[in-house]
Each structure stands twice: as structure tokens, then as C-alpha cells.
C-alpha positions in Angstrom: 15.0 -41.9 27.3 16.1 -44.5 25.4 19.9 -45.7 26.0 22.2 -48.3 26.9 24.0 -46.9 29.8 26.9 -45.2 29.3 28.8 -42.8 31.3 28.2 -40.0 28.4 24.2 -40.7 29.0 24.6 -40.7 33.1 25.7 -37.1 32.2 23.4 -36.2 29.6 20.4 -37.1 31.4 21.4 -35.7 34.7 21.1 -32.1 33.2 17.4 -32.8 33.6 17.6 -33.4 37.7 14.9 -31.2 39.5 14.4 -29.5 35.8 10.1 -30.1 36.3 10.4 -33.2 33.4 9.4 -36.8 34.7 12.2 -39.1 33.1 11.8 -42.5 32.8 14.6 -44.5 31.3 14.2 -47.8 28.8 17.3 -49.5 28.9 17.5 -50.6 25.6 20.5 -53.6 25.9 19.2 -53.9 29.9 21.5 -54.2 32.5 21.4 -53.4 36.4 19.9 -50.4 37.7 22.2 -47.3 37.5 22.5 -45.5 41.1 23.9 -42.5 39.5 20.5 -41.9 38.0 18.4 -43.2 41.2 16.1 -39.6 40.2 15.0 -41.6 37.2 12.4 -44.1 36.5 14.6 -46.5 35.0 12.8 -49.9 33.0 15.5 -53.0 33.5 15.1 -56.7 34.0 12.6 -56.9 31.0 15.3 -58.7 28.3 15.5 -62.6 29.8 12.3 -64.5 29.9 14.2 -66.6 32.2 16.8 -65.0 34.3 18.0 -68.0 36.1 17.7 -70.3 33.5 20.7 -72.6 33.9 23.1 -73.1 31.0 22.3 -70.0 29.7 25.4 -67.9 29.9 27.5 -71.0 28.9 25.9 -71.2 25.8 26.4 -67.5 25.1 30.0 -67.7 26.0 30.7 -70.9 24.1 28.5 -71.3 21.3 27.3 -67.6 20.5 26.2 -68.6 16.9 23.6 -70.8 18.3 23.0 -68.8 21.1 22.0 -66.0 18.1 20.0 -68.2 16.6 17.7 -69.8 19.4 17.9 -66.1 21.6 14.2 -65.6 21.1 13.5 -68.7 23.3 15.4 -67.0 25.7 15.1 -63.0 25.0 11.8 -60.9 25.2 11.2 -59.0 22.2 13.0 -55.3 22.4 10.1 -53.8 19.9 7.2 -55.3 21.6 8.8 -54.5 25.3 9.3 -51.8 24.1 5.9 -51.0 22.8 4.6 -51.9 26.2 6.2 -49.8 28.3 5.4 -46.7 25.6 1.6 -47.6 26.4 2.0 -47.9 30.0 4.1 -44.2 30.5 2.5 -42.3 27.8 5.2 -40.0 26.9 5.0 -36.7 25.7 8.3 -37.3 23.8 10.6 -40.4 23.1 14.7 -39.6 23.1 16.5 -42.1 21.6 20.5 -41.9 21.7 22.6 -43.4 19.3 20.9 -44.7 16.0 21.8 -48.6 15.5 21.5 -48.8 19.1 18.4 -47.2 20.0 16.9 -45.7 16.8 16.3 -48.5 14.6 15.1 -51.4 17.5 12.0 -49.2 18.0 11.3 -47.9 14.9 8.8 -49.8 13.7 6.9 -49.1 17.3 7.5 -45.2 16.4 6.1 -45.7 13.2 3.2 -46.8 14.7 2.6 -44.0 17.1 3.7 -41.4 14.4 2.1 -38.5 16.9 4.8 -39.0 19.7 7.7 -36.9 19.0 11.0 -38.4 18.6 14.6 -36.7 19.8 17.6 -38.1 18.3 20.7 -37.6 19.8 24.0 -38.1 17.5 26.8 -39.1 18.7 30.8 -40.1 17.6 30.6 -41.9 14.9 27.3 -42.7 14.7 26.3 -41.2 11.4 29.9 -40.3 9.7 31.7 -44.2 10.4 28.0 -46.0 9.9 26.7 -44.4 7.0 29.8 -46.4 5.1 28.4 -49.7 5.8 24.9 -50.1 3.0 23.0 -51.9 6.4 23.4 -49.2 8.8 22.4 -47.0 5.3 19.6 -48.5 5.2 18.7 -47.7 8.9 19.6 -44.5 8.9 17.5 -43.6 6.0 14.9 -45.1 7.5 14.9 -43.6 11.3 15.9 -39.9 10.2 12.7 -39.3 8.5 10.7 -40.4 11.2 12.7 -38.3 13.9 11.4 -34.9 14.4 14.0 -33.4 16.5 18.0 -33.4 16.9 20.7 -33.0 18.8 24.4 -33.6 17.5 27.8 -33.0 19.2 29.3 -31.0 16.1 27.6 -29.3 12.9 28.9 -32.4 10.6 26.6 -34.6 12.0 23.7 -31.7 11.0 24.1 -31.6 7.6 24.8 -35.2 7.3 21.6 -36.1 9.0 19.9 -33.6 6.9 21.7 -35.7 3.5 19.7 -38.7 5.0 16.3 -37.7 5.4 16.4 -35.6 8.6 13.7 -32.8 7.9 12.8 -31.8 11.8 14.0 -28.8 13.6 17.3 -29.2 15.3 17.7 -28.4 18.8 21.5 -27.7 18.9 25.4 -29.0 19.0 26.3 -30.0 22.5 29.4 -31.8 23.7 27.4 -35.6 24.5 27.5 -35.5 28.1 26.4 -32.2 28.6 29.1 -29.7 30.1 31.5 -30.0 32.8 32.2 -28.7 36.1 34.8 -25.9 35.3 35.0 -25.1 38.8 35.5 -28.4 40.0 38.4 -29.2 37.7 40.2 -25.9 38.5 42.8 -26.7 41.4 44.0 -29.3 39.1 45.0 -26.9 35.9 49.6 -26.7 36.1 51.0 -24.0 34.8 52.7 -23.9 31.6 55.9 -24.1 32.9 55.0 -26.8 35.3 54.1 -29.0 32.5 56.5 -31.9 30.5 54.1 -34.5 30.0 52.9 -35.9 26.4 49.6 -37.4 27.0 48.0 -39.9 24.2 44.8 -41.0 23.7 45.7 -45.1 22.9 42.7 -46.3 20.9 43.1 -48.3 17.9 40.9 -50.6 16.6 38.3 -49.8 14.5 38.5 -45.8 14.7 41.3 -45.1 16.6 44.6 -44.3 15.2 46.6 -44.2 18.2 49.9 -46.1 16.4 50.8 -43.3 14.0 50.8 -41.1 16.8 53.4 -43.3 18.0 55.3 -43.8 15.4 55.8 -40.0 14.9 56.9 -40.0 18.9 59.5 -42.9 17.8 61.1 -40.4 14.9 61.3 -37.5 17.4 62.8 -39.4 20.2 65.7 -37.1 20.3 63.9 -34.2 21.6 61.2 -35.8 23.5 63.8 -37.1 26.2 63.0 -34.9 28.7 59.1 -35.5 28.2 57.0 -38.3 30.0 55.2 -39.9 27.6 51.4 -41.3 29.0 49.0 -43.4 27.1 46.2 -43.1 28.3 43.1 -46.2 27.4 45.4 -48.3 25.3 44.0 -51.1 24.0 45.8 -54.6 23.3 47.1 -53.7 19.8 48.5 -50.5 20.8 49.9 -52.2 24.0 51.4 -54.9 21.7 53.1 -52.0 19.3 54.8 -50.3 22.3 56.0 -53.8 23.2 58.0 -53.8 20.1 58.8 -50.1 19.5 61.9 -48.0 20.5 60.0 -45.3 22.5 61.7 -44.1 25.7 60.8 -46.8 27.7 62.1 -44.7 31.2 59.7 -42.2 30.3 56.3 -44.1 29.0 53.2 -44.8 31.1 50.6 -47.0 29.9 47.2 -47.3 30.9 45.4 -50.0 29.2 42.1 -49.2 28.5 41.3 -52.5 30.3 41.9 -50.4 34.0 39.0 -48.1 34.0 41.1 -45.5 34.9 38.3 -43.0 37.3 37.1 -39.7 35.5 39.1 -38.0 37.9 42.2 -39.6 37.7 42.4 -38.5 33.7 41.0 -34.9 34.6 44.2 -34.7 36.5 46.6 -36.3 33.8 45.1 -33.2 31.3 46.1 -30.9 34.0 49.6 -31.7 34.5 50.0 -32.6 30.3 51.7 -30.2 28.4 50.3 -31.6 25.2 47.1 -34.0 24.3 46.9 -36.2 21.1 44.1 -37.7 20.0 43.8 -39.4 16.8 41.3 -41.3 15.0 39.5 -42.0 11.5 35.6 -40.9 12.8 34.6 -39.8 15.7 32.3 -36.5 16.5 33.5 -34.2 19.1 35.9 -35.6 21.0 35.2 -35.5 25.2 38.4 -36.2 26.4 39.9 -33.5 23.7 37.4 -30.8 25.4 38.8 -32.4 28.6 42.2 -31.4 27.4 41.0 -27.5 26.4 39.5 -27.3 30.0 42.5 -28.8 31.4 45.0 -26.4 29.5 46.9 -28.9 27.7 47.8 -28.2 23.9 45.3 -30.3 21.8 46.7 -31.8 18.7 43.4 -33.5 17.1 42.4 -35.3 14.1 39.6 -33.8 12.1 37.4 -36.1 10.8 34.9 -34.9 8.4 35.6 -31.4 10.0 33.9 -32.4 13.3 37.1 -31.1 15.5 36.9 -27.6 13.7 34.0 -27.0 15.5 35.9 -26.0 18.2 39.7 -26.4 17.2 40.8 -23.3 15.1 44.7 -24.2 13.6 47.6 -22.7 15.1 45.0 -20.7 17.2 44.2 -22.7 20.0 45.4 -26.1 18.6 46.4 -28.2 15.7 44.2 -30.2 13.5 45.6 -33.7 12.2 44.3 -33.3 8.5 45.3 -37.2 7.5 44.9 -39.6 10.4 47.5 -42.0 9.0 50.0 -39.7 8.0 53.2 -40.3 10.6 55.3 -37.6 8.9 52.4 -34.8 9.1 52.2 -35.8 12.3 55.1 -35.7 13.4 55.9 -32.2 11.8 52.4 -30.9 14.1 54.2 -32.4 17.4 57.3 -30.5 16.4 55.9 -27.5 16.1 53.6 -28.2 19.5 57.0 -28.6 21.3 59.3 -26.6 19.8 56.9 -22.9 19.8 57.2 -22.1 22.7 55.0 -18.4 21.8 52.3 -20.7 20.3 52.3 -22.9 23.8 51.6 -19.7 25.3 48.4 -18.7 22.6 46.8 -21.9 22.5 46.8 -22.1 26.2 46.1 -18.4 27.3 43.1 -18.7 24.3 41.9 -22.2 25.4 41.7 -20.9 29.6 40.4 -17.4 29.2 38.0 -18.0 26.6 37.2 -21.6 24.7 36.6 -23.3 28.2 33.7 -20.9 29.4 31.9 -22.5 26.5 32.2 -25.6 27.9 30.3 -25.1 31.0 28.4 -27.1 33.0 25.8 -24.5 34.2 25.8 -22.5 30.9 25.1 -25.8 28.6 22.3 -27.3 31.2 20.4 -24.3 30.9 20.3 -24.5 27.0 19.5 -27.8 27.4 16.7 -27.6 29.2 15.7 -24.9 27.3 15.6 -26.4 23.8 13.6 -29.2 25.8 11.0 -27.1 26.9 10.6 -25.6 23.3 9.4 -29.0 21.7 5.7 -28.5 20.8 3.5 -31.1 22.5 
């Protein structure tokens, strides 16, 4: 495996626990050792040639231009490290996730060792927002030819790998982490009826397109006054808008994104929502909208590059946000979310009785493994 770490990889990997594979783990931007993946043989401590060198970390916080340009006196090569550990384990195959981070740092090392087989595992935006700036182009074209196997979390990021050079089997579209414990998350599913809550993903930035969202609540104050309205990871830009907006202020909850809100904690907020938004301009298959399916709360989702068809069928067991900016589409979709009371019903008798059981911990680790076990050494 090779990863930064990332709760979405924790996940991932931990499908292959007591699954007969020997993992070992390169963390590609370093970092501590990960106790959540004690099973694994995890390679850390190899970026600074000196750890304790004093200075250091000033340098990086203050001057981070020349810190740039003088880091190999302080950084051990990720390629040759890299290299090093591949001739020490001897790998039957390499898995890299996430192309700019752990694709094109090695690929000169895999072009080398042509005979090892390389996984690829797409994620977000890593092909649909990247593939718009002509350096991350340039990667991509080079990595996908060299990668012999893939795995993508929707069927847009298949055919756009293919556009760029990807000619190796592809193992399958699974949700990033892996599936989730259905079980586990059932005593926190409300009823319908128990439900008045308006939860909102709050990204913004360079994807995210939490503000329209907003600005469509804003317009349909007037019927949204009996509805708590949560935002749920809101960054400083988003937090700054609500600052200046005339939402219900009585009934908003923020959560910045800055207070690592526990997995848990949001599993419960899905339960107890009556309706999810999340909005953005890239993305792959959202987790925290298959969160909401699980959880039984009525997904509203954008649709970039028809990733969130995959699993979002309009008016069926959802709405898709066609135009991220759009406020007034928008705001029609919520409308509708709020005021059909019969679709309520649909969307969340479809989503608990039958989209969910896709989602499945057990079912998706078995497939998994399976498409693992089917690479030709």
C-alpha cells in the first residue's frame, strides 16, 4: 500500500485483516504510526534525515519558500526510499491511492520494475478536478499507462481513466473506504416523522459549494422555521457567510470543520436529519452522502460529471443538483424535498429497504478481497 493516511485508507485497508495477504504500508507523506492499522507493517520515520535537527520546523513555518528550496538537505528522497523498501519487501503487487499523491512520486521506481503490478485506486476528485490543471495532465498521462489494475468509487472515474491511457483490467466501483457497518448504525435511524432537521455539508473552498446551498435556505426562510438547520464541517469562508446572512439564527448549528467532529457523532446527525445536502463542483462518490442513504435522510446531491447517478436516481430515491452554483435550482429541489411529503416517504422507504444493502460492510469486503485474489501474479 501506498498512502498518506487518511481515515478513508484506515478503512480501505482494514478490509484485508485476517484476509491471508501480508500488508505492508509505505507512508508516502510519513507521519506517526497509525494504531488503527497495528495488523500492518507500516514503513514511517524514513522522510527527515535529521529528525531533531533544531530550527527545522521554524524554517518551515516561517520561511516555507526557502524551506522548498533547501528540503533535500533536510528530506530523504521519496523515489529512492521508496525504491528501497520495494527491494527489501518484494511485493507481489504495489497499491497506490490517489494519483498526485502516491502515483506520480514513484513512478519512475515502477517504471523501473515494469514486472510488479500496480493497483490504482481513484478517488474524489482525483482525475475529474486534476485532469483540468495541464501539470497534473501531464501526470496522469503518464501513471495510467503504467498502472495495470483499477479501482474507482463511481463509473466516471472508469472511463475517464480509460481517456488517459488506462488500458489494464479494472477491478470494480467501490465506495473509498470500503462499506459500512449497517448493523452498527441501525439504533440510530429516526423515523420519518421523528425527523425536522436540515443537515449541510459546509465545504467551500476549492470544490465545495456549500454557500449556494445557503443562499437557497436564506430565500426559503419562511417555511424552514420549524426546521433546525446543521452545518456540518464548515470551513472559515462558509462560517464567515453565515456570520453575515439572515438564516434563522435560533435554529442553525455550526460545526466547523476545524472540530473533528467523531465518525459517530455525524452517523447520528444523518439519523435524526430529515434532509442531507451536499454540494460541490468535483468530487467522486460522496461518503458522507452514502452516510446519509444508510442513515435514511433525503439526499439532495450535486452530480458532478454524473459521479452521484451512480447511486442517486432523481425523484427516486433522491435529487440530483444538476448546476452546483445555481441558488434558484436549488432552491426549487429543497422545495420540493420539504414540501412532498409522498416523495419523503419513496426516497426513504427505497433508500432503507433496498439502496443501503448495497452498501454493506460484509457484502463489499468480500468483493474486495475477491477482485484481490484475481490479480495474476
Amino acid at each position: 500500500m501506498v498512502s498518506m493516511n487518511s481515515i478513508h485508507f484506515q478503512r480501505w485497508t482494514d478490509q484485508l485483516k485476517d484476509s491471508g495477504h501480508e500488508v505492508f504500508w509505505f507512508n508516502i507523506r510519513d507521519g506517526g504510526y497509525s494504531e488503527k492499522l497495528h495488523w500492518v507493517k507500516q514503513i514511517t520515520g524514513w522522510k527527515l534525515k535529521f529528525p531533531k535537527l533544531k530550527g527545522r520546523v521554524f524554517v518551515k513555518k516561517r520561511l516555507p519558500w526557502l524551506y522548498n528550496k533547501l528540503s533535500f538537505l533536510y528530506e530523504n528522497n521519496t523515489a529512492k526510499t521508496f525504491e528501497k523498501v520495494l527491494l527489501e519487501v518484494k511485493p507481489d503487487v504495489v497499491h497506490s491511492f490517489v494519483l498526485y499523491v502516491s502515483c506520480a512520486p514513484i513512478l519512475k521506481v515502477m517504471n523501473v520494475y515494469a514486472d510488479i503490478k500496480w493497483i490504482y485506486s481513484s478517488w474524489g476528485s482525483d482525475l475529474f478536478y486534476f485532469q483540468q490543471n495541464p501539470e497534473y495532465l501531464k501526470d496522469i498521462k503518464r501513471v495510467l499507462p503504467r498502472v495495470n489494475y483499477l479501482f474507482t468509487d463511481c463509473n466516471r472515474d472508469v472511463e475517464l481513466a480509460k481517456k488517459y491511457g488506462f488500458n489494464g483490467k479494472v477491478l470494480g466501483v467501490f465506495p473509498g473506504g470500503g462499506g459500512y457497518s449497517i448493523d452498527t448504525f441501525e439504533a440510530y435511524i429516526q423515523p420519518l416523522e421523528n425527523r425536522n432537521a436540515i443537515l449541510v455539508k459546509g465545504y467551500q473552498g476549492r470544490s465545495g459549494r456549500a454557500i449556494p446551498v445557503l443562499k437557497a435556505l436564506e430565500a426559503l426562510s419562511e417555511i424552514i422555521n420549524d426546521f433546525q438547520i446543521i452545518v456540518l464541517g464548515a470551513d472559515d469562508e462558509v462560517c464567515t457567510f453565515v456570520k453575515q446572512s439572515s438564516l434563522i439564527k435560533s435554529n442553525l448549528k455550526i460545526y466547523k470543520k476545524s472540530d473533528m467532529l467523531p465518525h459517530i457523532e455525524v452517523i447520528k446527525l444523518m439519523g435524526q436529519a430529515l434532509i442531507y445536502i451536499g454540494n460541490s463542483n468535483s468530487d467522486g462518490m460522496p461518503n458522507t452522502l452514502l452516510e446519509a442513504i444508510i442513515m435514511g435522510a433525503f439526499p439532495i446531491q450535486s452530480n458532478p460529471g454524473g459521479a452521484t447517478e451512480d447511486i442517486i436516481k432523481h425523484k427516486k430515491n433522491g435529487l440530483l443538483i444538476q448546476d452546483c452554483e445555481n441558488v434558484d435550482s436549488i432552491f426549487k429541489l429543497i422545495e420540493l424535498a420539504i414540501s412532498n411529503q409522498s416523495l419523503q416517504s419513496k426516497v426513504f422507504k427505497t433508500n432503507q429497504e433496498d439502496v443501503k444493502f448495497t452498501l454493506d460492510r460484509n457484502i463489499i469486503k468480500k468483493e474486495v478481497i475477491s477482485k484481490y485474489n484475481s490479480i495474476k501474479i
